[in-house]
C-alpha positions in Angstrom: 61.6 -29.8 5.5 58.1 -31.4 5.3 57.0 -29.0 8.2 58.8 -26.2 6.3 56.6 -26.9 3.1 53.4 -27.4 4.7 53.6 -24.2 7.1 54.2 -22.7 3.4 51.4 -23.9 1.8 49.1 -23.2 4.4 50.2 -19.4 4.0 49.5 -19.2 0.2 45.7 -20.7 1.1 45.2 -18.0 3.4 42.2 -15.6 2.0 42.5 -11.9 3.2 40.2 -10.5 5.7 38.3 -8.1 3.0 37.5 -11.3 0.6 35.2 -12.1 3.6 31.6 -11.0 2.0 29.5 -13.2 5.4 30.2 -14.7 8.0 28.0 -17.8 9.9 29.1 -19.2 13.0 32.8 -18.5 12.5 32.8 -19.5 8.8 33.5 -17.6 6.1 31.1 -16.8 3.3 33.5 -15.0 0.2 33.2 -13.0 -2.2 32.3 -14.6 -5.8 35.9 -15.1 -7.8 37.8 -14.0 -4.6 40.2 -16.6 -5.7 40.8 -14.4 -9.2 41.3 -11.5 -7.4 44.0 -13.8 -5.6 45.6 -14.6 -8.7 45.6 -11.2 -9.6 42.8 -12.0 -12.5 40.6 -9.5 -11.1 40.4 -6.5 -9.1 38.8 -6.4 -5.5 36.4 -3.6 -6.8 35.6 -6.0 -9.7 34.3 -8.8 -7.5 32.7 -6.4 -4.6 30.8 -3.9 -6.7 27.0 -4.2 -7.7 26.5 -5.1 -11.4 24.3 -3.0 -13.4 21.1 -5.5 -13.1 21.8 -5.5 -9.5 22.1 -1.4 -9.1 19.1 -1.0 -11.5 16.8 -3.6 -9.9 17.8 -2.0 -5.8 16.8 1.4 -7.4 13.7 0.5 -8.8 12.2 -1.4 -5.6 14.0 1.3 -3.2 12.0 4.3 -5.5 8.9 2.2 -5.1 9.3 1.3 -1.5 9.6 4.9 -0.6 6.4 5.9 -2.4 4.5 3.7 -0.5 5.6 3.0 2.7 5.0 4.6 6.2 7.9 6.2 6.3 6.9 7.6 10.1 6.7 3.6 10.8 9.4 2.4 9.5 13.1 3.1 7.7 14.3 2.0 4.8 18.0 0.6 5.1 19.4 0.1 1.3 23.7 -0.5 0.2 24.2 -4.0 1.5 23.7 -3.1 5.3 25.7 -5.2 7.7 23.6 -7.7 9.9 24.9 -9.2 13.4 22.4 -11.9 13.9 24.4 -14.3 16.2 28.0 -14.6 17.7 30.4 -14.8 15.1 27.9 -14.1 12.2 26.9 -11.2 10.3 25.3 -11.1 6.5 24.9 -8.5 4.3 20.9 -7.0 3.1 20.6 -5.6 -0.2 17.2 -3.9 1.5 15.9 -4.2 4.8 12.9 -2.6 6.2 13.3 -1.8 10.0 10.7 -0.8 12.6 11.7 3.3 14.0 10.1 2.3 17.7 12.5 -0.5 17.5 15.8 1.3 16.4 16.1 3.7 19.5 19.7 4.9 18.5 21.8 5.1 15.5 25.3 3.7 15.4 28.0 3.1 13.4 28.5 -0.4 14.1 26.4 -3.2 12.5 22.6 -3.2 13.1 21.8 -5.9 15.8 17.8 -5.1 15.4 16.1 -7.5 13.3 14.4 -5.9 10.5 10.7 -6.4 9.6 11.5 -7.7 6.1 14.4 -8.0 4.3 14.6 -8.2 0.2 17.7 -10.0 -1.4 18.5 -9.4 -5.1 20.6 -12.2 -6.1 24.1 -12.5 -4.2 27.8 -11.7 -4.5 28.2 -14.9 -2.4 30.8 -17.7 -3.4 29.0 -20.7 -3.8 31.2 -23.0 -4.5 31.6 -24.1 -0.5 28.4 -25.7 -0.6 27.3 -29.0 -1.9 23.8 -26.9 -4.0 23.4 -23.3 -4.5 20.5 -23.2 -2.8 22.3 -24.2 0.4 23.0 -20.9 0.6 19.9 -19.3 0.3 18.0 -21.8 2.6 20.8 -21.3 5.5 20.7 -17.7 4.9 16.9 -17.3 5.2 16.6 -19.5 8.0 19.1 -17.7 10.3 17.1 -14.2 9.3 13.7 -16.1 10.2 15.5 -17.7 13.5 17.2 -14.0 14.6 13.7 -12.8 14.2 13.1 -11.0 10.9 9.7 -11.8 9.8 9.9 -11.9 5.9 12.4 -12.0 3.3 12.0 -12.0 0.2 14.5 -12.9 -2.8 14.3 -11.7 -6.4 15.9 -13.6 -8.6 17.3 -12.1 -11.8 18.1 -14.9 -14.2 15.3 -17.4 -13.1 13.0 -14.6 -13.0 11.5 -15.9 -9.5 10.4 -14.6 -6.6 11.0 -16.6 -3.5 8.9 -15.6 0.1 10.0 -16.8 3.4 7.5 -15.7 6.0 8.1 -16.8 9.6 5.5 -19.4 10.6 4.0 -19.9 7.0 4.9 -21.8 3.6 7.6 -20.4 2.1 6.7 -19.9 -1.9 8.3 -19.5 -5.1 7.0 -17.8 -7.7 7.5 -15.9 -11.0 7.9 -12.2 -10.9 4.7 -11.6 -12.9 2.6 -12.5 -9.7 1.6 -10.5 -6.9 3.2 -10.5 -3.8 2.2 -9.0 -0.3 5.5 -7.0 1.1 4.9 -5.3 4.0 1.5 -3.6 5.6 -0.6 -4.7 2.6 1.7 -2.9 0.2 1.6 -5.5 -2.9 4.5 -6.0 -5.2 4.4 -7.3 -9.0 8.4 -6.7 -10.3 7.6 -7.4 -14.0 4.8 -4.4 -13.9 7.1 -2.6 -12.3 9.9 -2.9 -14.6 7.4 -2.0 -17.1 6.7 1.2 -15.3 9.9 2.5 -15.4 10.6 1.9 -18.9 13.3 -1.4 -18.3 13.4 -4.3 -20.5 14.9 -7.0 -19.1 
């Protein structure tokens, strides 16, 4: 009976496959409030959409980053694209900025190329797994660093911080009315630029 119940009970802790928003080294990364989508509390398009400050702020840097860019050097790879950077492990890039000479053919599976720089917007990660939030960020920056992207950068929305992680160098955090270098010389300041395009935030 014992066995009966505990086979039971390891059933109902079972999370569905498409709660899984990363995955490092075999472990799961979910979805924020996966559990309440569980429950039935929320929907799974609730928990795995953007928000609006996420949409708005991907849009802005995205319309920037195209304005500026070498666009004959490099693409631009926006909507949370998939990234294999070790057996077992993927993560998801609200922006990453990938060298053409290095992406020789297009594919439908999950880029294996590490991009030049990649720029995080907050996360739809559950947090909850790890003993601080910043766990998550630090492990999630070092594996990019490791697989060998050389930047990435995190804007943080309700902090209003900027955090840089450059391969070799200090990584810095900073408030979003500074200046930061992104890619080529090309110089970011996100509070000017939320000023150019009219958003109060």
């Amino acid at each position: 009976m014992e066995a009966v119940m505990n086979k039971k009970t390891k059933t109902r802790k079972r999370v569905p496959k498409y709660l899984i928003y990363e995955m490092r080294k075999g472990s799961p990364i979910y979805y924020r409030d996966y559990d309440k989508v569980i429950s039935g509390e929320k929907t799974t398009e609730e928990i795995m959409g953007s928000s609006e400050l996420q949409s708005i702020f991907v849009s802005i840097i995205l319309k920037w980053l195209y304005k500026q860019i070498n666009d004959k050097k490099y693409f631009i790879a926006p909507n949370e694209i998939g990234y294999k950077f070790a057996p077992r492990s993927w993560y998801n890039l609200d922006i990453a900025i990938i060298e053409k000479d290095k992406l020789k053919k297009i594919s439908d599976k999950y880029l294996t190329i590490p991009p030049k720089v990649v720029i995080e917007i907050d996360t739809k990660a559950d947090l909850r797994k790890f003993e601080n939030p910043q766990d998550y960020f630090h492990r999630k920056t070092q594996d990019l660093l490791d697989s060998g992207v050389e930047k990435v950068i995190w804007i943080f929305t309700q902090d209003k911080k900027v955090w840089v992680a450059e391969k070799g160098k200090r990584w810095i955090i900073t408030d979003w009315n500074d200046t930061i270098d992104v890619i080529d010389n090309l110089k970011l300041n996100i509070e000017n630029l939320l000023k150019e395009e009219g958003v109060d935030f």
